[in-house]
C-alpha positions as CSV (number, residue, x, y, z in Angstrom):
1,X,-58.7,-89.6,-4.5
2,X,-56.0,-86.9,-5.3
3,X,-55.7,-83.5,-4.0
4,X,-54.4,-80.7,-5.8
5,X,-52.6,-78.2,-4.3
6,X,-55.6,-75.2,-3.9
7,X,-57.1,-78.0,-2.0
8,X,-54.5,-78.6,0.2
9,X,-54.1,-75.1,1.3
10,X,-57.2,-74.7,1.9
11,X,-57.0,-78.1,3.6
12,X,-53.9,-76.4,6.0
13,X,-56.0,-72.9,6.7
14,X,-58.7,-75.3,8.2
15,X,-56.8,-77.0,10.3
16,X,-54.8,-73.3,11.8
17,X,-58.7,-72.0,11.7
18,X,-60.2,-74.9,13.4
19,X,-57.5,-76.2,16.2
20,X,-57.5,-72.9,17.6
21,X,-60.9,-73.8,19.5
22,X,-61.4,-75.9,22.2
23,X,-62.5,-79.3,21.4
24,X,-65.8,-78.8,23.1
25,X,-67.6,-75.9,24.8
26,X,-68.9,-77.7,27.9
27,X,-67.0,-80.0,30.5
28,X,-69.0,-83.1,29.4
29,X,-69.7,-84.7,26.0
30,X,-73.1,-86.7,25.4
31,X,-73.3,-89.4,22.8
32,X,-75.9,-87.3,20.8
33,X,-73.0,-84.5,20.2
34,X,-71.0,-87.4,17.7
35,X,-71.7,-87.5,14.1
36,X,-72.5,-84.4,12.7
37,X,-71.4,-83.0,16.1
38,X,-67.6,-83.8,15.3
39,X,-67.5,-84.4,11.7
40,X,-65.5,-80.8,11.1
41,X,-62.3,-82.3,13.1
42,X,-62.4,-85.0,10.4
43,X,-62.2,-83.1,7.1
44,X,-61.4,-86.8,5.3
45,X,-65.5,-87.3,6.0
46,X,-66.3,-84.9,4.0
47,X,-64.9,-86.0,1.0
48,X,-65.4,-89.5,1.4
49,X,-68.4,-91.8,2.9
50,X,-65.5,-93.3,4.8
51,X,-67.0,-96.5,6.9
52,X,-63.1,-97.5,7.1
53,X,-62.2,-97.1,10.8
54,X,-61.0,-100.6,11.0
55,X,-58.2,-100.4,8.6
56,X,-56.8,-96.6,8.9
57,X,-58.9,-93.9,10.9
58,X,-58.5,-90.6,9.6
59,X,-56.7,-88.5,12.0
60,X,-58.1,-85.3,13.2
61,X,-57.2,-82.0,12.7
62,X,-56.6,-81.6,16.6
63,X,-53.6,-83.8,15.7
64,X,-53.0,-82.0,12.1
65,X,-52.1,-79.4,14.1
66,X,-49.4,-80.6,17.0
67,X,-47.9,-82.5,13.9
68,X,-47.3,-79.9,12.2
69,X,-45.8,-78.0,15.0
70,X,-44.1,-80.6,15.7
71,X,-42.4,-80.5,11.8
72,X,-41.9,-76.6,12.3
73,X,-39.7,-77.3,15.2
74,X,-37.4,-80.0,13.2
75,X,-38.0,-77.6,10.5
76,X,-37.7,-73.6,11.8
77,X,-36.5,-73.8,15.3
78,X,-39.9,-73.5,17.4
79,X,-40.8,-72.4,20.7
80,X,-38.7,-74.4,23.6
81,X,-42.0,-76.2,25.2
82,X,-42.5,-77.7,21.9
83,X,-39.0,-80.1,23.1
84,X,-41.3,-81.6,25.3
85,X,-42.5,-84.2,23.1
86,X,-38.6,-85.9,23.2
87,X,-37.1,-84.0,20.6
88,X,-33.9,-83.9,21.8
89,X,-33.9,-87.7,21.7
90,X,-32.5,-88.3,25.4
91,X,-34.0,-91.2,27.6
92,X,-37.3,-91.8,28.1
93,X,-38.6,-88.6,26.3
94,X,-39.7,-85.4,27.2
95,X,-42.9,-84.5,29.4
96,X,-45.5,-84.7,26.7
97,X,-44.5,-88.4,25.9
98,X,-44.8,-89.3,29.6
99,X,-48.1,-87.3,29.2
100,X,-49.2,-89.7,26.3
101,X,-48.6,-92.7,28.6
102,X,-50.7,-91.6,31.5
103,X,-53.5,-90.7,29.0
104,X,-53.5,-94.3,27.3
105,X,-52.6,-95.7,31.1
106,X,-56.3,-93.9,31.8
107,X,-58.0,-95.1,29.0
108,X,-57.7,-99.0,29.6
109,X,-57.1,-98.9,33.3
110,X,-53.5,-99.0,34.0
111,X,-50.6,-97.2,35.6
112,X,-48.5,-95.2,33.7
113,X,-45.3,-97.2,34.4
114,X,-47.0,-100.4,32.9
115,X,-46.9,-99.1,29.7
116,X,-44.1,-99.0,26.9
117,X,-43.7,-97.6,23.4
118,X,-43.4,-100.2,20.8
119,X,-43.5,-99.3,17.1
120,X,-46.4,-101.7,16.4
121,X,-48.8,-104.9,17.9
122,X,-47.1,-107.2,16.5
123,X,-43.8,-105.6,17.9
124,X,-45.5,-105.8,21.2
125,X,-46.7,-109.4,21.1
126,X,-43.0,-109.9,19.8
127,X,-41.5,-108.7,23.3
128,X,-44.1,-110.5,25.5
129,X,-43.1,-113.8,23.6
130,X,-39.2,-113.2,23.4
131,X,-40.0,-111.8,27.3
132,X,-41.4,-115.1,28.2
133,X,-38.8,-117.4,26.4
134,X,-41.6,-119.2,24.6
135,X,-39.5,-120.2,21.9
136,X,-37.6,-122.7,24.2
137,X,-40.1,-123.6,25.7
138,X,-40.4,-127.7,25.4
139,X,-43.2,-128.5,27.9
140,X,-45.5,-126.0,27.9
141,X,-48.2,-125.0,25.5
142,X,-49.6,-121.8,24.2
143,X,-53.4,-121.1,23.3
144,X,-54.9,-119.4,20.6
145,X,-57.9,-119.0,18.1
146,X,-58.7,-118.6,15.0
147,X,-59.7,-114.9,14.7
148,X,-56.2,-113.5,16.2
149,X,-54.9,-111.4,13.9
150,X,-52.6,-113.1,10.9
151,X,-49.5,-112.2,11.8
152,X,-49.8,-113.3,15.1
153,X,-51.1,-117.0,14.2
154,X,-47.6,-116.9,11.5
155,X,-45.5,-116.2,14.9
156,X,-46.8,-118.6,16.8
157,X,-47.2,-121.7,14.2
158,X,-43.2,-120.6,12.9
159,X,-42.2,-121.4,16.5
160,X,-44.3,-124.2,16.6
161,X,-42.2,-125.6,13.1
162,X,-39.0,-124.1,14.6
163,X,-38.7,-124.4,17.8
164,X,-41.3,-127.4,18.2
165,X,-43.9,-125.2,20.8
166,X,-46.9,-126.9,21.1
167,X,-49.8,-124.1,19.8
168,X,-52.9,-125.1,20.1
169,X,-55.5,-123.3,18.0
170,X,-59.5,-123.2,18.9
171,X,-61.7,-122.9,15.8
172,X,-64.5,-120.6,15.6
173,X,-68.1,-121.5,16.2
174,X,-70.8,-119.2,13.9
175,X,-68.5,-116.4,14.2
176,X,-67.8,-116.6,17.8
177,X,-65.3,-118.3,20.1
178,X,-67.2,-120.8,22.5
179,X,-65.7,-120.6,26.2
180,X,-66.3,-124.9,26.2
181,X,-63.9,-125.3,23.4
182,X,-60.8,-123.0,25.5
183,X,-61.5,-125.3,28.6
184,X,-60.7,-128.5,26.4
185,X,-57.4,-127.2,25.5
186,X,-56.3,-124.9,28.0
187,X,-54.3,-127.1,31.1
188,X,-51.7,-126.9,33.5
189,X,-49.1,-126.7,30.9
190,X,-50.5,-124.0,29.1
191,X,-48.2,-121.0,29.4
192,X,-49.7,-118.1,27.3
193,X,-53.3,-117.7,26.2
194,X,-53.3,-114.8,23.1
195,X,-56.7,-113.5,21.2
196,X,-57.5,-110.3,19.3
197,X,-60.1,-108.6,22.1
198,X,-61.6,-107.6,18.6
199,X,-61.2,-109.9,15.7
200,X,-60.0,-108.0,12.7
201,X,-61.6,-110.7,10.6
202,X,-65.6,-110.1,11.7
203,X,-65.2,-107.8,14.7
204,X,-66.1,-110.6,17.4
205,X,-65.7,-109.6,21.0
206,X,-64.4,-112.0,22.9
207,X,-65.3,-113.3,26.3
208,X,-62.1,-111.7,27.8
209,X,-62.9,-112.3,31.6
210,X,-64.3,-115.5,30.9
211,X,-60.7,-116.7,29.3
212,X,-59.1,-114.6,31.4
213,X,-60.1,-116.8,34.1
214,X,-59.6,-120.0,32.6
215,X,-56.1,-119.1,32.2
216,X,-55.6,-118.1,35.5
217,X,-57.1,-121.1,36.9
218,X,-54.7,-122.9,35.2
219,X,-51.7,-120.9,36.1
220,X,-51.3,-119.3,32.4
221,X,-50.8,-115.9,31.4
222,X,-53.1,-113.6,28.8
223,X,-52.0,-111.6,26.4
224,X,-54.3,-109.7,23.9
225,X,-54.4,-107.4,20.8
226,X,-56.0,-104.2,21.4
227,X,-55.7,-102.7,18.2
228,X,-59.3,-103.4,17.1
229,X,-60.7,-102.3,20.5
230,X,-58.8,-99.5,22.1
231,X,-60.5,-96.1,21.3
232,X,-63.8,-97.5,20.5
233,X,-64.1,-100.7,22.8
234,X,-64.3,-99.9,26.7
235,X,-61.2,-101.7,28.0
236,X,-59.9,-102.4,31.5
237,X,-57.3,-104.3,31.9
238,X,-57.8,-105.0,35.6
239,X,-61.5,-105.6,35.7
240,X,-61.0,-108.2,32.6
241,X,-58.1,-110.0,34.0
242,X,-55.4,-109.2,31.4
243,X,-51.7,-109.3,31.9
244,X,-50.4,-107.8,28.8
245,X,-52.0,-106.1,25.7
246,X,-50.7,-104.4,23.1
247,X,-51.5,-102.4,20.5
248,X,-50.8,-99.8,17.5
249,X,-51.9,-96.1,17.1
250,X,-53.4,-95.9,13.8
251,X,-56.6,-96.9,14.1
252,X,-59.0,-96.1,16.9
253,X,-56.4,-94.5,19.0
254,X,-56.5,-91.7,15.6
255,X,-52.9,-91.7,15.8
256,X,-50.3,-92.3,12.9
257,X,-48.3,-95.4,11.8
258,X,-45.0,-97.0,13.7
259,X,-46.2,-95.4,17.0
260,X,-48.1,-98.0,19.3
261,X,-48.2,-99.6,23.4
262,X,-47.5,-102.3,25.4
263,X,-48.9,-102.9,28.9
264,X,-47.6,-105.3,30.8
265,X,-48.8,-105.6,34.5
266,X,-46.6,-104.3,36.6
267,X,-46.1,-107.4,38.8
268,X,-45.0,-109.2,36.0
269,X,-42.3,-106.9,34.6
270,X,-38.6,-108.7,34.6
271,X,-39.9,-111.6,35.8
272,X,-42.4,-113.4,33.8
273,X,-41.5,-111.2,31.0
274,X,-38.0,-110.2,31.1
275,X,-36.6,-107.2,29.0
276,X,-34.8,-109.2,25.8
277,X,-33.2,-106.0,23.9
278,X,-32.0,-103.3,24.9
279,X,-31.0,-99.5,24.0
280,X,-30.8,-96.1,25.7
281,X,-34.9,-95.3,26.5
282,X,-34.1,-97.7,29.4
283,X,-31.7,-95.4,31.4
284,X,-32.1,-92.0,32.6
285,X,-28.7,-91.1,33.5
286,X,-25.3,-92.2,33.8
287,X,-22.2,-91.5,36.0
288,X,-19.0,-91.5,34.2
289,X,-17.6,-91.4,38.0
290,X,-18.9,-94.6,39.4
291,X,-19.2,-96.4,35.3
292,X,-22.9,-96.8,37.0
293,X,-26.2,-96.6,34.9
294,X,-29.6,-95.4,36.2
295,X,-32.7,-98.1,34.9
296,X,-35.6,-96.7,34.3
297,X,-38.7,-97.4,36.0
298,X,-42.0,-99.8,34.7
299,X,-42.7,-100.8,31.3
300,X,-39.7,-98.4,30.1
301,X,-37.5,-101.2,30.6
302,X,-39.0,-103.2,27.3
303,X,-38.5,-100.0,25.2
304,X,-35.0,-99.3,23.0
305,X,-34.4,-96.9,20.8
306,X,-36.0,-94.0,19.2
307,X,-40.0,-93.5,19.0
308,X,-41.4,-91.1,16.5
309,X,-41.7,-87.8,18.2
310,X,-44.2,-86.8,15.6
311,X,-46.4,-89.7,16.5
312,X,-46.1,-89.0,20.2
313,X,-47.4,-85.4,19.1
314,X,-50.5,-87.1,16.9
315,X,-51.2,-89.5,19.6
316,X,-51.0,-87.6,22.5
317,X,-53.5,-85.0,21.2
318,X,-55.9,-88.3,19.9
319,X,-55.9,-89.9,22.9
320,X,-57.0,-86.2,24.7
321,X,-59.8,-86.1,22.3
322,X,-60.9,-89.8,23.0
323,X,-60.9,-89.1,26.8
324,X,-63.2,-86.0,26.2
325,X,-65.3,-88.1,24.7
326,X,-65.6,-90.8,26.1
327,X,-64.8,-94.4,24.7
328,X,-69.1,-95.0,26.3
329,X,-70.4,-92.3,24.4
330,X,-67.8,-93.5,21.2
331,X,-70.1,-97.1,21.5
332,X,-73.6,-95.4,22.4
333,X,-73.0,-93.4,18.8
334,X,-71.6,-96.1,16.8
335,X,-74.1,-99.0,18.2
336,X,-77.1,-97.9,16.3
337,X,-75.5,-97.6,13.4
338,X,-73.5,-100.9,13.2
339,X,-77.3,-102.1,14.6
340,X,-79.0,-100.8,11.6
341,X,-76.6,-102.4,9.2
342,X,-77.1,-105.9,11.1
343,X,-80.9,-105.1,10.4
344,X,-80.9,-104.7,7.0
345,X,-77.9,-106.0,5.0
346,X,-79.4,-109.9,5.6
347,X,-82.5,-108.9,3.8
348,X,-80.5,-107.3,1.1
349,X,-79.0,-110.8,0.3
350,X,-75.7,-110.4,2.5
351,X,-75.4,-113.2,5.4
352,X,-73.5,-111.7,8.5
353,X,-70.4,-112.9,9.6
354,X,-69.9,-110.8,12.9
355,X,-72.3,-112.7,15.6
356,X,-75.4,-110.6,16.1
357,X,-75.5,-109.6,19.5
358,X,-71.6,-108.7,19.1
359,X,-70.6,-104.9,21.0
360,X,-67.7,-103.8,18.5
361,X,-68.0,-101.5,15.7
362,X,-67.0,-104.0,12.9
363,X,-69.4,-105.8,11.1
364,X,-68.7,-108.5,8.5
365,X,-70.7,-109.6,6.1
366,X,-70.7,-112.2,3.1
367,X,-70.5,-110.9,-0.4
368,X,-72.2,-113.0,-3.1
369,X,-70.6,-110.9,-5.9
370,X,-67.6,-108.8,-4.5
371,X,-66.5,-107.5,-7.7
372,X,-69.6,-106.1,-8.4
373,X,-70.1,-104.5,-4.8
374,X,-66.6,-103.1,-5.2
375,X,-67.5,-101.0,-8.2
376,X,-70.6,-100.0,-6.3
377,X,-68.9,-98.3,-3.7
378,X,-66.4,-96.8,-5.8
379,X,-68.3,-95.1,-7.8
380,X,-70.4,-94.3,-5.0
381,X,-67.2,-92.6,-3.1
382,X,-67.8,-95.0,-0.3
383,X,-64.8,-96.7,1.8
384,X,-64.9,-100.1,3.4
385,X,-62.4,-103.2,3.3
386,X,-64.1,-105.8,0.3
387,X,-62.1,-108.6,0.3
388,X,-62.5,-110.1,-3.0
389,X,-60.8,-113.6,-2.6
390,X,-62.5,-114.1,0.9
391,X,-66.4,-112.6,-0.5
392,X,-66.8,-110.2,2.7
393,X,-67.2,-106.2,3.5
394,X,-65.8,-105.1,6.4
395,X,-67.5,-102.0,7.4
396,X,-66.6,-99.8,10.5
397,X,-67.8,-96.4,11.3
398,X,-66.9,-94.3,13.6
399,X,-67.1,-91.0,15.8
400,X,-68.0,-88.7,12.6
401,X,-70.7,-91.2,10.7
402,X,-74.2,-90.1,10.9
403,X,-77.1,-92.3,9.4
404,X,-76.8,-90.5,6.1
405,X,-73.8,-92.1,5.5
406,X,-75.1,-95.5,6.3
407,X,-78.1,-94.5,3.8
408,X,-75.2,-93.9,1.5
409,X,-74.4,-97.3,2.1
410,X,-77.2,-99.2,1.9
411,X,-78.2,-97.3,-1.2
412,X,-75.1,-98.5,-3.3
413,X,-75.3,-102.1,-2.1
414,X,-79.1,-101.7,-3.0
415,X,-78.5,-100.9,-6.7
């Protein structure tokens, strides 16, 4: 949908109205204050019906704002606190960016040194693989399914081709990823086990402790993609046994593009996964006296070059705004929804695809005439993923969807 450019001002004297208030009056935030609650920070809801979380959440105007005085600084000159975010491009970044790590260390569990800026998941699984010299690996294995995310499953069976890695790949059951079929193919040899913990394809929820443990038992290492989970999903690394995760910003995290995390756990750092690149976010000083460099501590070491200061500045205002909410109450207001839409979409003619009792907020379903549902929800002004070629709607609400926008929903599929 275009804007024109009355729209956009008005658009801009929102955000400077709006961000100047606190996100929330009280100390605590209840489940029952989402929806309507929080729909002014998202000013893309009310343009849209926008049931789209899974492939792009809307950032809010929280992070509008520390954006765009981010862009003021690179742009004006701004006030000297604003350098905080690693403007001046030294290091490991300024205060705020060590600030963003200890706020996504918090929301999955972690310490701040276990976690690293990467520009992307697939960037992170890239490091723990190149980390783990997988690639010359000629005796052990490496486990995964078949609702990891794409480009994942293209990394691993190119090494398999390449490089000859044995990958073994456990097929879905109804949706869902039976725990029997990772004990026949998980052994002594397996070196990595990697999953989405939310399958971008239906949503599933894996059994994460359950696998975790069966890869453990076996002396393997897990590894999984966060991106469908973090910020909506309650993740802890420690309590489900994970080793490293990884994860991009621009979906539930409400961040932006080319800005995401890695956690590796922090016994594991330069040893089971050792640093394979290298650039100056790894060192915090050097003497010119003594030719001697200063490492930096944790994760840091797996980072290089540059990170996008402006996406520090989105994210670290996102993940503030998740914490105050609480990634609980996020699921306690999304449940019902998702709930409803498992209710009442099977009647309408659609078969589910996302397993029923399944705690995510992506549901799948089939679509016996996806051109035709398509047109529906366009002309409806309704946003969800309809994949033509594979007949399925992805839909995925979020903090700001109330049960008029399902309505909305189920009205156009309806018609």
């Amino acid at each position: 949908m275009s804007v024109n450019r009355r729209e956009f001002l008005m658009s801009a004297a929102t955000i400077a109205a709006v961000t100047s208030q606190p996100l929330f009056r009280g100390s605590e935030v209840r489940a029952a204050e989402l929806g309507e609650g929080v729909r002014p920070d998202f000013p893309w809801a009310s343009r849209e019906t926008y049931l789209n979380c899974a492939a792009y959440h809307p950032i809010s105007i929280h992070s509008a704002r520390a954006m765009e005085e981010y862009v003021g600084y690179r742009l004006h000159g701004a006030p000297v606190d604003l350098d905080d975010v690693g403007a001046s491009g030294h290091g490991t970044g300024g205060p705020k960016q060590q600030r963003v790590k200890e706020r996504f260390a918090t929301l999955i569990n972690a310490r701040p040194e276990e976690i690293a800026f990467v520009q992307s998941t697939s960037d992170g699984e890239s490091v723990v693989v190149a980390g783990m010299d997988l690639a010359r690996d000629t005796t052990g294995n490496v486990v995964i399914d078949e609702l990891h995310y794409g480009s994942a499953v293209y990394m691993y069976k190119r090494l398999a081709r390449e490089h000859g890695l044995d990958v073994r790949i456990v097929k879905a059951r109804d949706g869902a990823i039976d725990l029997r079929d990772m004990e026949q193919v998980v052994d002594d040899q397996t070196r990595l086990v990697s999953m989405a913990l939310v399958s971008n394809i239906n949503g599933y929820l894996h059994d994460v402790k359950g696998i975790s443990d069966l890869a453990h038992a076996h002396g393997a290492y897990i590894y999984a993609d966060v991106i469908q989970a973090a910020g909506c999903v309650p993740i802890d690394v420690q309590a489900m046994g994970l080793d490293m995760c990884a994860c991009s910003s621009y979906k539930w995290l409400m961040g932006s593009r080319g800005f995401g995390f890695l956690y590796v756990r922090q016994d594991l750092q330069g040893s089971v996964v050792e640093p394979t690149r290298f650039g100056h976010r790894q060192v915090t000083s050097f003497d010119p006296a003594t030719d001697d460099w200063t490492l930096a501590d944790g994760a840091a070491q797996y980072e290089t070059g540059n990170v996008s200061n402006v996406g520090a500045a989105c994210v670290h205002e996102s993940l503030g705004y998740i914490l105050k909410l609480g990634v609980s109450n996020i699921r306690a207001h999304v449940r019902p929804l998702t709930d409803r839409l498992q209710r009442e979409l099977p009647a309408m003619g659609y078969s589910p695809l996302t397993p029923a009792d399944n705690d995510s907020p992506i549901v799948v379903f089939t679509l016996p005439d996806p051109e035709r549902t398509a047109e529906r929800l366009r002309r409806a002004n309704i946003a969800t993923t309809v994949s033509v070629g594979a007949r399925r709607i992805r839909i995925s609400p979020s903090v700001f969807t109330t049960p008029d926008d399902i309505d909305r929903l189920l009205a156009a599929m309806a018609a």
